[in-house]
C-alpha positions in Angstrom: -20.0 -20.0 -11.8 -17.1 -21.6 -9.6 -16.0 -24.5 -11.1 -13.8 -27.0 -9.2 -13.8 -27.8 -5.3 -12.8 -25.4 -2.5 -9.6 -26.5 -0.8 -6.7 -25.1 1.3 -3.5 -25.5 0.2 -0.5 -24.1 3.0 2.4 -22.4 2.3 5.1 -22.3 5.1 7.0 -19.5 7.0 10.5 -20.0 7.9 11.1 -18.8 11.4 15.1 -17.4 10.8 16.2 -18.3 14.2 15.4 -21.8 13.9 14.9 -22.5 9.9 11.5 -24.5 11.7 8.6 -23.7 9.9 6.7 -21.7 12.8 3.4 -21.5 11.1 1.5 -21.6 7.4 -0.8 -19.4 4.8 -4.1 -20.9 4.0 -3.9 -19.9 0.2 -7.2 -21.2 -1.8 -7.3 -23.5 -4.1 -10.0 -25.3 -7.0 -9.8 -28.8 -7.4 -10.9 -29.5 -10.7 -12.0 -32.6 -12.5 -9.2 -33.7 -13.5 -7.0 -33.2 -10.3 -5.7 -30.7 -11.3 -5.6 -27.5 -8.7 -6.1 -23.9 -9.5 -5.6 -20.4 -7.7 -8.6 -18.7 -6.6 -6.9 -15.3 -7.1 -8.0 -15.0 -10.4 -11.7 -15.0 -9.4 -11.5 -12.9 -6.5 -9.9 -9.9 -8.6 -12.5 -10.4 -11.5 -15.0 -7.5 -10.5 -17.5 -9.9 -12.9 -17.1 -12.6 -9.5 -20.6 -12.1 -7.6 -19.6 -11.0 -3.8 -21.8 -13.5 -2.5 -20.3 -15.8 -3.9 -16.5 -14.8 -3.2 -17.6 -14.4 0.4 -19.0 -18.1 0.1 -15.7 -19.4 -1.7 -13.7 -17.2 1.1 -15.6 -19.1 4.2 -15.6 -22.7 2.5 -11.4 -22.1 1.9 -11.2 -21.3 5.6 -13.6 -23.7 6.8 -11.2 -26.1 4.9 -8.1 -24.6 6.4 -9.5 -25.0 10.1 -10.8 -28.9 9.5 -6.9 -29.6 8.9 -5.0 -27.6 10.9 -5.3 -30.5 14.0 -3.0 -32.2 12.0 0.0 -29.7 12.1 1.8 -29.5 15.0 0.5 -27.7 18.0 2.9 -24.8 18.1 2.2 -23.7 14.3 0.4 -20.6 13.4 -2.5 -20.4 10.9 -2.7 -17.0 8.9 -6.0 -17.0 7.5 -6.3 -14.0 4.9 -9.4 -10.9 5.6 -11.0 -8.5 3.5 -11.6 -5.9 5.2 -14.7 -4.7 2.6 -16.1 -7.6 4.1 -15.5 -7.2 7.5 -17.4 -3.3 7.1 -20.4 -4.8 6.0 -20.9 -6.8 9.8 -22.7 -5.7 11.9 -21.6 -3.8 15.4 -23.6 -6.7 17.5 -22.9 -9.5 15.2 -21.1 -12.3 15.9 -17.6 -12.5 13.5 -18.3 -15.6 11.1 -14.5 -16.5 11.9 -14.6 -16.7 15.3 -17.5 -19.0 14.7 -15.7 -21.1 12.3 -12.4 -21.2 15.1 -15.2 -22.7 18.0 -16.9 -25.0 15.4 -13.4 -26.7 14.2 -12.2 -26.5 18.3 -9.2 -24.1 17.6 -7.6 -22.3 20.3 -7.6 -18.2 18.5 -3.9 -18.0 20.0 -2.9 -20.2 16.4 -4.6 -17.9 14.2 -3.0 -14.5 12.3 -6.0 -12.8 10.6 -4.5 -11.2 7.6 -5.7 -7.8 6.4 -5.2 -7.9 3.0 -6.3 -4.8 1.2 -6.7 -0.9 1.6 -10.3 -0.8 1.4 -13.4 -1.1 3.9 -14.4 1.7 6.6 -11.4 2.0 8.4 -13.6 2.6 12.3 -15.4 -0.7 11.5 -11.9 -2.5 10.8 -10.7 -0.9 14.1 -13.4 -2.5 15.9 -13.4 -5.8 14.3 -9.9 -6.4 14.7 -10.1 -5.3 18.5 -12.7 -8.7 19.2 -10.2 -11.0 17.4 -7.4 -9.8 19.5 -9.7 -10.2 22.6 -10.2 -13.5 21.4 -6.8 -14.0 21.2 -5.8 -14.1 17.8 -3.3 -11.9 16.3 -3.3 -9.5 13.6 -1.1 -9.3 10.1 -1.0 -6.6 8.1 -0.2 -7.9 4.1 1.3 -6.3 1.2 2.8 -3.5 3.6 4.5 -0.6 1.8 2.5 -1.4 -0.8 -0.3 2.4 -0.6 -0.1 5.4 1.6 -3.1 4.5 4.0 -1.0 1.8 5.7 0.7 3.8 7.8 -2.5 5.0 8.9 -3.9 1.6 9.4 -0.7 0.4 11.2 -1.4 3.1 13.6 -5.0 2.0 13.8 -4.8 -1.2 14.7 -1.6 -2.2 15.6 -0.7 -5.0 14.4 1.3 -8.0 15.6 2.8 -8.8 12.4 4.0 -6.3 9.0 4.3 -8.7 5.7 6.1 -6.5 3.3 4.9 -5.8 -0.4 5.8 -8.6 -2.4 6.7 -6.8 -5.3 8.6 -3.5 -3.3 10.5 -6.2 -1.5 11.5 -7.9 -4.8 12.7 -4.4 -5.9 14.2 -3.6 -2.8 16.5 -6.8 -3.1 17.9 -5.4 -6.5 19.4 -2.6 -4.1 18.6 1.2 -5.5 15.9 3.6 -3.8 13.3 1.1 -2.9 15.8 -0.6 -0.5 16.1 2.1 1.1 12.6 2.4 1.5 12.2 -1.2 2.8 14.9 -1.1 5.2 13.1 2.2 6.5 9.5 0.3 6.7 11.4 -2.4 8.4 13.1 0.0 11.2 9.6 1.4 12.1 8.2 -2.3 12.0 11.0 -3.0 14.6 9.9 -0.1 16.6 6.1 -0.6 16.8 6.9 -4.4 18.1 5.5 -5.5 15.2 7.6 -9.0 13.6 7.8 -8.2 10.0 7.8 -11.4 7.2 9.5 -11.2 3.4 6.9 -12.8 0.9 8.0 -13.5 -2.6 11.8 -14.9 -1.1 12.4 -16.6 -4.6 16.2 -16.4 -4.5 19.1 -16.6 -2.3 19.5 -12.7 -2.6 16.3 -12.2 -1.6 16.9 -14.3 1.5 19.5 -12.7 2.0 17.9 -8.7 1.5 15.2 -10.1 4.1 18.1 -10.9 6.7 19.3 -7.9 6.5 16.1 -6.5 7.0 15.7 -8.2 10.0 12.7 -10.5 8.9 11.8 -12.8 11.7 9.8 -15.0 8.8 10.5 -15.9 5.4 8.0 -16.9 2.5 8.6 -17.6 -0.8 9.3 -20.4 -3.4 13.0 -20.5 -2.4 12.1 -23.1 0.5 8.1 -24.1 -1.1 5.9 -23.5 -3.0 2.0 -23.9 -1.3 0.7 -27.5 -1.2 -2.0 -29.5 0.2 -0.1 -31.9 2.7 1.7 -30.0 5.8 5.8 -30.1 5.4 7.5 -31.6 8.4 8.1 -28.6 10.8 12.1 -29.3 10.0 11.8 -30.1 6.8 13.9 -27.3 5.8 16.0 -26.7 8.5 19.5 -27.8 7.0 18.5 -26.0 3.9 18.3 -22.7 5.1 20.8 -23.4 7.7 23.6 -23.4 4.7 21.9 -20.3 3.3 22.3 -18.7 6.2 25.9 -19.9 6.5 26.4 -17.8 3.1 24.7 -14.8 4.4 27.3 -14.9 7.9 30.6 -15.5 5.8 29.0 -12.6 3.1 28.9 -9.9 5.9 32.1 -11.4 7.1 33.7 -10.5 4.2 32.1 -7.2 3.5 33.4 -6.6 7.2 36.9 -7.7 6.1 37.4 -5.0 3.4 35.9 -2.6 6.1 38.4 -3.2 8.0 41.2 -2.5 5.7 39.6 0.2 4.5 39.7 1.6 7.9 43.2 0.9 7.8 44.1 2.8 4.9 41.9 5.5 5.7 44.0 5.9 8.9 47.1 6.2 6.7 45.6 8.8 4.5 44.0 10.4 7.7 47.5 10.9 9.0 49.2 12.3 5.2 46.3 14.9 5.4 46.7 15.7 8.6 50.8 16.3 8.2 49.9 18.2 4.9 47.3 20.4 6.8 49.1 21.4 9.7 52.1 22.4 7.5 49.9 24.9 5.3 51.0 23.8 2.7 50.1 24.2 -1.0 47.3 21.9 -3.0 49.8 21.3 -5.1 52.1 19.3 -2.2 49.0 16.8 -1.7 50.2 13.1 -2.9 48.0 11.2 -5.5 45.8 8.7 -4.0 45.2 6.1 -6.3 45.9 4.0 -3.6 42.6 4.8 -2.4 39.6 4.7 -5.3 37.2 5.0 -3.1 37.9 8.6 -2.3 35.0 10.8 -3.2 36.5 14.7 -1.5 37.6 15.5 1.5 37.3 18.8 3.5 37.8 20.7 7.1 35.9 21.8 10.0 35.5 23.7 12.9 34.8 22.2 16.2 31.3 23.2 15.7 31.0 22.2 12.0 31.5 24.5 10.0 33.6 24.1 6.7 36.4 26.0 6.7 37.8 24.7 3.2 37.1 23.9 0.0 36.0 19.9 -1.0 38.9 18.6 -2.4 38.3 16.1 -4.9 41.1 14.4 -7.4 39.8 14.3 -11.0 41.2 13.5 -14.0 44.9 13.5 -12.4 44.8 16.6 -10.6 43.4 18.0 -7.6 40.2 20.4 -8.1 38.9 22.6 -4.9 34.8 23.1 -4.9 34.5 26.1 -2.6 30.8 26.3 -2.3 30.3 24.8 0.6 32.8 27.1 2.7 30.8 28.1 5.8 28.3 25.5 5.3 28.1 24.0 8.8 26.8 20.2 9.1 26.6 19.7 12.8 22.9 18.7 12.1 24.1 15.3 10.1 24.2 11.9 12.2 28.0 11.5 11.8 28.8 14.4 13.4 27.1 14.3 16.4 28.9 10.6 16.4 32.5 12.4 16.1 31.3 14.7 19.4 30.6 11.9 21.4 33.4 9.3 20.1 36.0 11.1 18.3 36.9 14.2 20.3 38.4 13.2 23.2 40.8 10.4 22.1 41.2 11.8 18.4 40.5 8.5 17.5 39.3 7.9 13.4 35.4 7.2 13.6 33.6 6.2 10.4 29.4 6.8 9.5 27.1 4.4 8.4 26.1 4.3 4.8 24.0 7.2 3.4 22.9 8.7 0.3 24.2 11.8 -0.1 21.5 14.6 -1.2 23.8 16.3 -3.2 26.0 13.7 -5.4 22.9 11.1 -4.9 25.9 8.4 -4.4 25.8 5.9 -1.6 28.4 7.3 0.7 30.4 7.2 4.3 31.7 10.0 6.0 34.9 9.6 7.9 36.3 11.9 10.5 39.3 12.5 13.1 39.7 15.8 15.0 43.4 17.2 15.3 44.8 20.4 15.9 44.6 20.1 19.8 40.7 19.4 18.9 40.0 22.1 17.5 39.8 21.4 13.4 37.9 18.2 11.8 38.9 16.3 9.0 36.4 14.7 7.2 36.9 12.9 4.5 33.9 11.4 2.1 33.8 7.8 0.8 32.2 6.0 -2.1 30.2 3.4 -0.5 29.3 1.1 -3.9 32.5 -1.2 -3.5 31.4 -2.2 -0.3 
């Protein structure tokens, strides 16, 4: 038995160009005696909850939801959430209960995200379903994104308008490691699908800040509100996250600083290399760099790529050569096809964007001049964590 009364409660997105809220999520609620209110989630992952009467619950939340929306502004979206196990059991003729609901409550579809929220339901049925609420104008969210294998699958099925990453993987993600990585990956393809991707579960300014990066176009989270039964006023966070974002520009500002002097001390090490190998002379004439702890190895090679000297890395005070990767050619890495097109011609210094290198499994840049009349490549390797 349900106990309490169905009710929406709306928890807002932050549109990051304008720190406006630009829409809500219709997240259920239970009202109980006492006036108190309760989540529904508990009940809808209890597999003891009859499915009748979830779907009942489900429909009176939304029906709720669409009663109260007239009183938002106009340009807000709605994101109403879908299961998809649900949606397979309509059939091909029927008419969508949602779609009834929308013309019932006199709601233009254009306002409406339907929400896909699970991996479940025959995926052909989905397809189809989701094609007549995009007819009808609404569009489509895929939630918890990143979260199981099938959703690349399903993004390529019904290409969506909107990714919501995995709440929990984007928490991870924000700690830095692997999983960021990963996210910033999921977020790239997002980008190039046309799909606007949202960060749910921003709880802290880090987070924010991890989603920015990510190129979120909506935030979520309990950093800016938790969900409550009254609509916010559209700016009702607007200086708030205005300041946070303030921090985010001055952060990148700075990490840009130190790039930049890093860039110039790498051009004075580039050039005491350079002088050292065009002299032939010994290891043993190379200067200490402790000027420069962010020095990983660095190596030489051919106009095509291919190393034609050992790494060189300093450890414990001295200089140590690691010849096996003489004749190793890397012409197929990013950086290098970078130094062709940027780097040859003028002899100018060109640096890489961050990578993880396969071998040391460190976060790394990759900087490179060519000298010799063009003909030789310097390349030297970079610890990326103090940046």
């Amino acid at each position: 038995m349900i106990d309490g009364q169905p009710l929406a409660c709306f928890q807002p997105f932050i549109d990051t160009a304008t720190g406006r809220i630009a829409g809500v999520e219709a997240l259920g609620r239970l009202r109980q005696a006492d006036g108190r209110l309760t989540s529904v989630g508990p009940l809808f992952a209890d597999p003891r909850t009859p499915a009748i009467a979830l779907r009942r619950l489900d429909r009176q939340i939304r029906d709720n939801a669409l009663s109260r929306l007239h009183e938002a502004p106009a340009d807000w979206f709605l994101s109403l959430n879908m299961s998809p196990r649900w949606i397979s059991r309509l059939r091909p003729e029927q008419a969508l209960p949602s779609l009834k609901q929308l013309a019932r409550h006199g709601v233009d579809a254009q306002r409406i995200v339907f929400e896909i929220t699970e991996l479940g339901g025959n995926s052909q049925r989905l397809a189809q379903v989701v094609a007549r609420y995009r007819d009808a104008g609404a569009r489509i969210a895929i939630d918890d994104f990143g979260a199981g294998h099938s959703q690349l699958d399903r993004v390529l099925a019904l290409q969506p308008d909107i990714l919501k990453l995995d709440m929990r993987l984007f928490q991870a993600a924000a700690l830095g490691g692997p999983s960021s990585d990963v996210v910033k990956a999921l977020a790239q393809m997002a980008e190039k699908t046309g799909c606007r991707i949202i960060a749910e579960g921003v709880e802290t300014e880090a987070q924010l800040n991890y989603a920015l990066e990510c190129g979120s176009r909506y935030v979520q989270g309990y950093l800016f509100a938790k969900a409550q039964e009254a609509f916010f006023e559209a700016d009702a966070f607007v200086q708030r996250f205005a300041a946070l974002r303030q921090c985010y520009v001055r952060q990148k500002l700075d990490e840009r600083s130190r790039l930049m002097e890093m860039r110039r001390q790498l051009a004075e090490w580039m050039a005491t290399l350079q002088a050292w190998a065009g002299a032939g002379a010994p290891v043993s004439a190379l200067p200490q760099p402790q000027a420069f702890p962010w020095l990983l190895r660095f190596y030489q090679c051919d106009r095509q790529g291919t190393q034609l000297t050992p790494n060189l890395e300093w450890r414990h005070g001295a200089w140590t050569a690691d010849d096996r990767y003489v004749g190793h050619n890397w012409s197929w890495r990013p950086y290098f096809h970078h130094l062709l097109a940027e780097g040859r011609e003028e002899r100018r210094l060109i640096l890489s964007d961050t990578y993880r290198d396969a071998t040391s499994n460190q976060y790394c840049l990759t900087a490179g001049q060519f000298f010799d009349d063009g003909e030789r490549l310097l390349l030297i390797d970079i610890d990326a964590a103090g940046l």
